[in-house]
GUNU-663308 format. One record per residue (C-alpha): residue number from 0; residue in one letter; chain; x, y, z. Coordinates in Angstrom, 1 decimal, always signed. Example, Ala and Ser with C-alpha at 12.3 -4.5 7.8 and 13.67 -1.06 7.14 Angstrom:
BEGIN
[0; 'A'; 'A'; [+12.3; -4.5; +7.8]]
[1; 'S'; 'A'; [+13.7; -1.1; +7.1]]
This chain:
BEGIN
[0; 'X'; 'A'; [+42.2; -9.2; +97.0]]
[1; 'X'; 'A'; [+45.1; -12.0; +96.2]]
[2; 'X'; 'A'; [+47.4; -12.1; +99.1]]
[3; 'X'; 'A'; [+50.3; -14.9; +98.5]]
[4; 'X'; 'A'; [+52.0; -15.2; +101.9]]
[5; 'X'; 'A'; [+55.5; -16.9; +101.5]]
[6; 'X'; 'A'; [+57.2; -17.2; +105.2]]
[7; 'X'; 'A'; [+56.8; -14.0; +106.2]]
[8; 'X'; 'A'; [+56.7; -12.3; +102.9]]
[9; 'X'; 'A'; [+52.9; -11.1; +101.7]]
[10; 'X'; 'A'; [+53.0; -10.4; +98.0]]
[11; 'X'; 'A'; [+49.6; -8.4; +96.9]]
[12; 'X'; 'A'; [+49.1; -6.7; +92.8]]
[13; 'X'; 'A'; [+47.3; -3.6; +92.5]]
[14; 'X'; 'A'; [+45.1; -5.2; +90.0]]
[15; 'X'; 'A'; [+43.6; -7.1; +93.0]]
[16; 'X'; 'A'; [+42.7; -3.9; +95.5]]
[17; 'X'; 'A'; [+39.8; -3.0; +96.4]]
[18; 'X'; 'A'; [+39.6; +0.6; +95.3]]
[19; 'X'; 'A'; [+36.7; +2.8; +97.9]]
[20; 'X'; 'A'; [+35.5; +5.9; +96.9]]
[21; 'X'; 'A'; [+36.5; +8.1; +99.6]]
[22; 'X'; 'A'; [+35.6; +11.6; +98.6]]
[23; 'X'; 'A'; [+33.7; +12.1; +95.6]]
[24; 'X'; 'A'; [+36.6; +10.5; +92.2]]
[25; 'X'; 'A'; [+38.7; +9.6; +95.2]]
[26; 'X'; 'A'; [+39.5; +5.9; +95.4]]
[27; 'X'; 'A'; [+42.0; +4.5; +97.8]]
[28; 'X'; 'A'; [+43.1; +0.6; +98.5]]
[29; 'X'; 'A'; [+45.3; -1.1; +101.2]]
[30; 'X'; 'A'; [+47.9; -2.3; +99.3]]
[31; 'X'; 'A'; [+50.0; -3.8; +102.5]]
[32; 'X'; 'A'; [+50.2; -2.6; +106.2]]
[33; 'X'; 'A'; [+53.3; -3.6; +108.5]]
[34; 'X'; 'A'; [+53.7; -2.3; +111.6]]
[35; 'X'; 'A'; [+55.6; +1.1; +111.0]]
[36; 'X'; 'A'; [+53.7; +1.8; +107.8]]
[37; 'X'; 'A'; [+50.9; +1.2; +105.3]]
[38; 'X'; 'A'; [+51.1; +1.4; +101.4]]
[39; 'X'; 'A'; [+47.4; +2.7; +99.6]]
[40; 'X'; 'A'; [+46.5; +2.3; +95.9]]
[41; 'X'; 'A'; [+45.1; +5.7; +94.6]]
[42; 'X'; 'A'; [+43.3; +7.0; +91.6]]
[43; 'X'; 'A'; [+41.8; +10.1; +91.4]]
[44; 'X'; 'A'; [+39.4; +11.0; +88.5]]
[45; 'X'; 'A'; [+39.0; +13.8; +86.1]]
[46; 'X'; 'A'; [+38.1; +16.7; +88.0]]
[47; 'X'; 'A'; [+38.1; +15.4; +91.4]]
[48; 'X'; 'A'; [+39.7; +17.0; +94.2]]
[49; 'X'; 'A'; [+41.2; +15.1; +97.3]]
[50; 'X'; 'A'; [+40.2; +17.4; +99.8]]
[51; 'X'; 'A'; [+43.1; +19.4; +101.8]]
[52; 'X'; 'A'; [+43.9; +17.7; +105.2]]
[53; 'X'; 'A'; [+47.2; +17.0; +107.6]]
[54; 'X'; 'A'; [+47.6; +14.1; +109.6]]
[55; 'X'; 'A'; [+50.6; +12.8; +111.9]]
[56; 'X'; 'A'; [+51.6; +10.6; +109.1]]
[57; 'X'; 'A'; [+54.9; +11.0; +106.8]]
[58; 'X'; 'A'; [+53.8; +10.1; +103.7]]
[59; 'X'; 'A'; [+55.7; +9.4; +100.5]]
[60; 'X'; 'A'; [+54.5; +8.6; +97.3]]
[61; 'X'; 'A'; [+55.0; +8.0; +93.5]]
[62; 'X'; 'A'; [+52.5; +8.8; +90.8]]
[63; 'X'; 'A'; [+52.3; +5.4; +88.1]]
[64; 'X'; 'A'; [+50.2; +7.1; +85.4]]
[65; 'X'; 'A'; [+48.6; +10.5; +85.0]]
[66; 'X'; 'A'; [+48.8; +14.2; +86.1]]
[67; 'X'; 'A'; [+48.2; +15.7; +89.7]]
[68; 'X'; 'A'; [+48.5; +18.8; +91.4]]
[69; 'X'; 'A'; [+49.3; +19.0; +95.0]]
[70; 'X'; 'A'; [+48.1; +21.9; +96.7]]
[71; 'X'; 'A'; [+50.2; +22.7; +100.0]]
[72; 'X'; 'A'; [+50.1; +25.8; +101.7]]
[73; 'X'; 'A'; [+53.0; +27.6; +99.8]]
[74; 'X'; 'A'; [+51.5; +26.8; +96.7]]
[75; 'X'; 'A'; [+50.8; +24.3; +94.0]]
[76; 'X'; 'A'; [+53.1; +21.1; +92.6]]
[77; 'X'; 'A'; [+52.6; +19.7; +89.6]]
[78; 'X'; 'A'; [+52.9; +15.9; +89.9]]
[79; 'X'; 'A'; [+53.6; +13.7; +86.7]]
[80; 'X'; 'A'; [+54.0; +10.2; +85.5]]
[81; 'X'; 'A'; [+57.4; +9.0; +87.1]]
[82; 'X'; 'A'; [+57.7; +11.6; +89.9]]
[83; 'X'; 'A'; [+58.0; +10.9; +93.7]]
[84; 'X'; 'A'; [+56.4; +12.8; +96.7]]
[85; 'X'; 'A'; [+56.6; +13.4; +100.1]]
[86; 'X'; 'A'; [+54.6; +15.5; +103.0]]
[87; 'X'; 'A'; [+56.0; +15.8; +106.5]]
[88; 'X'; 'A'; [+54.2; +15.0; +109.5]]
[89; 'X'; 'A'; [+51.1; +18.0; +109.9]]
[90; 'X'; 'A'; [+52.0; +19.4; +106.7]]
[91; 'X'; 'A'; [+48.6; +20.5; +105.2]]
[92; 'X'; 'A'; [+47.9; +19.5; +101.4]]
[93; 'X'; 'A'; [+45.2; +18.2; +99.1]]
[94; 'X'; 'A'; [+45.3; +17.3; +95.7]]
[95; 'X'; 'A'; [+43.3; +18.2; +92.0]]
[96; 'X'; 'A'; [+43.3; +16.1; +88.9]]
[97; 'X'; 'A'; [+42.6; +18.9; +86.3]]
[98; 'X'; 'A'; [+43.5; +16.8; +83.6]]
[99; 'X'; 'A'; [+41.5; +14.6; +81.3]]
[100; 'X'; 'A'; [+43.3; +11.0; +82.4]]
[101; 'X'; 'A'; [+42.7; +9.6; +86.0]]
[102; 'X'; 'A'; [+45.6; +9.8; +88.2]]
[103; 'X'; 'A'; [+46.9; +6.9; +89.9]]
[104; 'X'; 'A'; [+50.0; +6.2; +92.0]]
[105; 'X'; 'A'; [+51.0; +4.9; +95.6]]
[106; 'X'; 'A'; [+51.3; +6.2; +99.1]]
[107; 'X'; 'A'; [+53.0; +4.9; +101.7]]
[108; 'X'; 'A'; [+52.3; +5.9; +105.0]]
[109; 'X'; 'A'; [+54.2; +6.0; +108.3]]
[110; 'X'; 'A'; [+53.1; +5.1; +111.5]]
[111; 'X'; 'A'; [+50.6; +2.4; +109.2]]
[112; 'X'; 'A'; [+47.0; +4.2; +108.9]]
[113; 'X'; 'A'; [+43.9; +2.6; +108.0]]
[114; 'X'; 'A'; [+41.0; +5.2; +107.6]]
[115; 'X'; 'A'; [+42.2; +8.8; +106.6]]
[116; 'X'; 'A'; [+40.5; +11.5; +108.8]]
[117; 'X'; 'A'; [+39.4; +14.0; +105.9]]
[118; 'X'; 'A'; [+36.8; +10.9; +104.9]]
[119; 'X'; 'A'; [+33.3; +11.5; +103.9]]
């Protein structure tokens, strides 16, 4: 991956992550980690299911291209091109693509994590 570091600016493009299957059509990348939080690169494939999990993280996002659904445990969210996300702290949720297009977007984590716990 590129990093430019300028003072104390790092500058890294999502063309340059490394993208690791996590689960199987799951890909995550480090985009960034400071030290209150971490921003991953996702994609998730046709068909492939990010398996349902909580963690002590807040976690925002924003889907870039594509269709997801979130699956919390009141239900189901439809995620789409453009929209924004969030799950509290211990929330429980996972996530489908049952679309024909992968789904990519970013997540943003906070306090910063570096391996999720629901890995294969």
């Amino acid at each position: 991956m590129r990093v430019v570091v300028s003072g104390f600016m790092e500058h890294r493009r999502t063309v340059d992550a490394t993208l690791e299957e996590v689960a199987d059509g799951v890909y995550l990348g480090d985009l960034s980690t400071g030290d209150r939080a971490s921003m991953k690169y996702w994609r998730v494939e046709p068909g492939a299911t990010l398996p349902s999990h909580r963690h002590e993280h807040e976690q925002i996002g924003y889907v870039l291209r594509g269709t997801l659904t979130a699956i919390v445990d009141d239900g189901e969210i439809v995620l789409e091109e453009g929209d924004a996300y969030r799950f509290p702290s211990n929330e429980r949720h996972g996530a489908e693509n049952r679309s024909d297009e992968p789904a990519v977007g970013l997540g943003v984590l906070s306090p910063p994590r570096t391996e999720p716990e629901w890995r294969e």
